[in-house]
C-alpha positions as CSV (number, residue, x, y, z in Angstrom):
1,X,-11.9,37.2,79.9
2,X,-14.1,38.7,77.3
3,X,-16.1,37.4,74.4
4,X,-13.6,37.3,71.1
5,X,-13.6,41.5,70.0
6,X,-13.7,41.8,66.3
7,X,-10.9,44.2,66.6
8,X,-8.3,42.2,68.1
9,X,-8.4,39.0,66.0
10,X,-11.8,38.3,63.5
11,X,-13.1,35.1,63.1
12,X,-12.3,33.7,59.8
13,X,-14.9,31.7,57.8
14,X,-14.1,29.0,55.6
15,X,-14.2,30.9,52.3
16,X,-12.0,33.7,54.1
17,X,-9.6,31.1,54.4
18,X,-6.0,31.0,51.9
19,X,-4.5,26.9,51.2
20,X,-2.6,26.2,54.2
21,X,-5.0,28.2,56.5
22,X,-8.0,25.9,54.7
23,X,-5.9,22.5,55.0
24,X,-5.8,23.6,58.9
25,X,-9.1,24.2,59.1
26,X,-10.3,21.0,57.4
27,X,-7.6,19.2,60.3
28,X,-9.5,20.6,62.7
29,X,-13.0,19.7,61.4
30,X,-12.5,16.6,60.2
31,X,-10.0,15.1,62.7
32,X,-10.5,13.4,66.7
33,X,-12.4,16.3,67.7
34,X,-15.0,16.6,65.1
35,X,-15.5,12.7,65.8
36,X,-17.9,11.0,68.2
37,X,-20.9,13.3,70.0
38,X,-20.0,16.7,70.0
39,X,-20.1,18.5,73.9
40,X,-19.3,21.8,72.7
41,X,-19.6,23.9,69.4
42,X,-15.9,23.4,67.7
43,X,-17.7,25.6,65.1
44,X,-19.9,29.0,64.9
45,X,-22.7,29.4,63.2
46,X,-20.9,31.0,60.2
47,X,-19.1,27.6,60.2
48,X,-15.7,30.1,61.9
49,X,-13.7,27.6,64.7
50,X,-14.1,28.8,68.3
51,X,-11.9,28.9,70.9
52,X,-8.6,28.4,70.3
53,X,-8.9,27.0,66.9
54,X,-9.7,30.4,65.4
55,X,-6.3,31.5,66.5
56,X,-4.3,29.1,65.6
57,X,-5.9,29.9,61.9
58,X,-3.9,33.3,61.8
59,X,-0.7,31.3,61.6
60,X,-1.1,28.0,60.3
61,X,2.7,27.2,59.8
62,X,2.6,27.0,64.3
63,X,-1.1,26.4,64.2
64,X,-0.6,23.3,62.8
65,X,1.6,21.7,64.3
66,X,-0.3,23.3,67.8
67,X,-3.3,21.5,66.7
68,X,-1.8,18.1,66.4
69,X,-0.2,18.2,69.8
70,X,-3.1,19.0,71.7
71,X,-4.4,16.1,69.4
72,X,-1.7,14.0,70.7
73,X,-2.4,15.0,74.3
74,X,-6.0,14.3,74.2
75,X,-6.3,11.0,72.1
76,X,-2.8,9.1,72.3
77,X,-1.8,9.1,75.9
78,X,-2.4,6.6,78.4
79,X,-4.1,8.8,81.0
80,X,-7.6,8.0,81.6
81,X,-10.3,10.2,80.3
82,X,-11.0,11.3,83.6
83,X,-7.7,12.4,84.5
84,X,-7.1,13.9,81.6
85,X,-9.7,16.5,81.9
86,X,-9.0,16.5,86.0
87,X,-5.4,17.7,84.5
88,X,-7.4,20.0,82.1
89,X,-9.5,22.0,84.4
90,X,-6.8,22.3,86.7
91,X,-5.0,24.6,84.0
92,X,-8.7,25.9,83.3
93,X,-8.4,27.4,86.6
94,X,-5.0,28.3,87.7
95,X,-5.2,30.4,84.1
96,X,-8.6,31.6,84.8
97,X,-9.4,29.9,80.6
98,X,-13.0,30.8,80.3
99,X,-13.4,28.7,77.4
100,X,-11.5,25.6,78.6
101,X,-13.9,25.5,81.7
102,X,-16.5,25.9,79.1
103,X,-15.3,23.4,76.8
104,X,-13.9,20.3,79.2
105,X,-16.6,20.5,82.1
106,X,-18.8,19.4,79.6
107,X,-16.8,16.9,78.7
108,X,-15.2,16.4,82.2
109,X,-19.0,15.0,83.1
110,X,-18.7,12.9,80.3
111,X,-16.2,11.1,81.4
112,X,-17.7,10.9,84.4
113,X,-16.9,13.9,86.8
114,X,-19.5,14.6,88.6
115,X,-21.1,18.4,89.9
116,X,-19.5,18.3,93.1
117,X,-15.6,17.5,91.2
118,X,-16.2,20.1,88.6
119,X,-16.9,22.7,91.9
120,X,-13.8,21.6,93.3
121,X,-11.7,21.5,90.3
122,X,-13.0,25.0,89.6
123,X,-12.1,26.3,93.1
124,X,-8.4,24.3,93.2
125,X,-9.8,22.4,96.2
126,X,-10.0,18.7,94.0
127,X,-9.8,15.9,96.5
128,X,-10.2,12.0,95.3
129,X,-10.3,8.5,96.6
130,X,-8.3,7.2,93.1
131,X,-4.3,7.7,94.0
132,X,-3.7,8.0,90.2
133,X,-6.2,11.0,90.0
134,X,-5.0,12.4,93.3
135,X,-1.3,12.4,92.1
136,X,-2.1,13.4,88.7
137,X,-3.6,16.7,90.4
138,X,-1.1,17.6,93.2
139,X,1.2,17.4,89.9
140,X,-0.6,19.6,88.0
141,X,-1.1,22.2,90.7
142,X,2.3,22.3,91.1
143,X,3.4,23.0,88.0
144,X,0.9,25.9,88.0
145,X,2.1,27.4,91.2
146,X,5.2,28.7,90.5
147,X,8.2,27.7,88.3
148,X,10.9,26.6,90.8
149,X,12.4,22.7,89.3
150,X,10.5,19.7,91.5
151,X,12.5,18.3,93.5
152,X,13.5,14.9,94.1
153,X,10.5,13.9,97.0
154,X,7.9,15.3,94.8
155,X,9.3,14.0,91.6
156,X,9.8,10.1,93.0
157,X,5.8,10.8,94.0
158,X,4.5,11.5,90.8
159,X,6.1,8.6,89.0
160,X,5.6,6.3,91.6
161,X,1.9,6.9,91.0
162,X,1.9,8.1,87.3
163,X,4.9,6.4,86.1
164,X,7.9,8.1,83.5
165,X,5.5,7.7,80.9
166,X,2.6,9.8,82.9
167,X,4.8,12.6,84.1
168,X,5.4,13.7,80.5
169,X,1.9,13.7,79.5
170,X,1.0,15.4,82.3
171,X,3.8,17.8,82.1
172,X,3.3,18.2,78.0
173,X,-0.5,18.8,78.9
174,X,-0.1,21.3,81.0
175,X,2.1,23.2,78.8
176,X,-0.3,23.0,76.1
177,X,-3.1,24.3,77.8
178,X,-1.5,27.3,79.6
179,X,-0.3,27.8,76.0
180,X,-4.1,27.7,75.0
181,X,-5.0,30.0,77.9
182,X,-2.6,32.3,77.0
183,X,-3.0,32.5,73.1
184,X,-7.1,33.0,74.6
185,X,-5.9,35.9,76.7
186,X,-4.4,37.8,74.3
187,X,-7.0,37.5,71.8
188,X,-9.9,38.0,74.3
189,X,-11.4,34.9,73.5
190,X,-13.9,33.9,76.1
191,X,-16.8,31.0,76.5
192,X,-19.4,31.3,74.2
C-alpha cells in the first residue's frame, strides 16, 4: 500500500467537515480511542483522522455505525487485550494492512507482545504456550485462508477453547478488520 493520494480520497479537516460528518468526527475523537495514552496518531497534524477514520468521514451514515463496531470489538468483548490484537495483526497480515501493522504493533507491545510475537505474527508463523491465544490464532488464520464453512472438528476446537461467546468476537473482529483493510486498499491509505 501507498501513502493516502490526494486524488483518490483527501483528508478532511475539521472545518471541512458538514453536521453528521462533524458529529462522527467528534465520536471518533472524543470516544475509547481518544482515551488513555495515545500509541499512534488517531489525528494529523491539520487535526484530519488517519487511517481508516478519514474514510469512514466520506460517508458518515455507514461510518458511523463502522466506527462503533470496531468500538465494540475493541472495548466490550471478553478477549484479553493480548488476544485481541494477536487476532488483529493476524488480519494485519493475511490483508497485507499497512496501517493496522502500524497501528496495533504498537499497541500489541502494550499489551504485552513482545519483538519476537510481533515477527511471528507479521510472518503468519505465531506460536504460544497460552491455549486460549493459540486457538484464538489457528481461528483467525482460518478464516483468512479461504472461505469454505468450518467444519464440525475445527468448530468444536475453537469453542472448546474460546467458548460461543469467543468465536463471535473473533469471527466479528475479523470481519471488521478485513473490512478496514479493504476500505484502506481502495483508498491507498498506508502507515504514516
Amino acid at each position: 500500500m501507498t501513502p493516502t493520494d490526494p486524488a483518490r480520497l483527501p483528508k478532511l479537516t475539521k472545518a471541512e467537515l458538514n453536521e453528521e460528518q462533524l458529529a462522527l468526527y467528534q465520536g471518533i475523537t472524543s470516544g475509547p480511542r481518544a482515551a488513555g495514552p495515545q500509541l499512534f496518531a488517531l489525528q494529523d497534524d491539520d487535526g484530519a483522522l488517519n487511517g481508516p477514520f478519514g474514510v469512514m468521514l466520506h460517508a458518515p451514515g455507514v461510518g458511523g455505525p463502522l466506527q462503533e463496531l470496531g468500538a465494540a470489538v475493541r472495548y466490550r468483548t471478553r478477549m484479553s487485550a493480548r488476544t485481541r490484537e494477536i487476532a488483529i495483526l493476524t488480519v494485519a497480515a493475511a490483508t497485507d494492512s499497512g496501517f493496522e501493522r502500524y497501528a496495533h504493533e504498537r499497541i500489541g507491545r502494550a499489551a504485552g507482545l513482545t519483538e519476537a510475537e510481533l515477527s511471528t505474527l507479521a510472518s503468519g508463523t505465531f506460536t504460544s504456550e497460552d491455549p486460549i491465544e493459540t486457538a484464538a490464532y489457528a481461528l483467525c488464520r482460518r478464516l483468512q485462508d479461504d472461505f469454505r464453512p468450518l467444519d464440525d472438528d475445527e468448530f468444536d476446537a475453537a469453542v472448546t477453547r474460546l467458548g460461543r461467546e469467543g468465536v463471535v468476537e473473533l469471527v466479528v473482529l475479523v470481519g471488521y478488520y478485513r473490512t478496514l483493510a479493504q476500505l484502506m486498499d481502495v483508498f491507498a491509505i498506508g502507515a504514516p
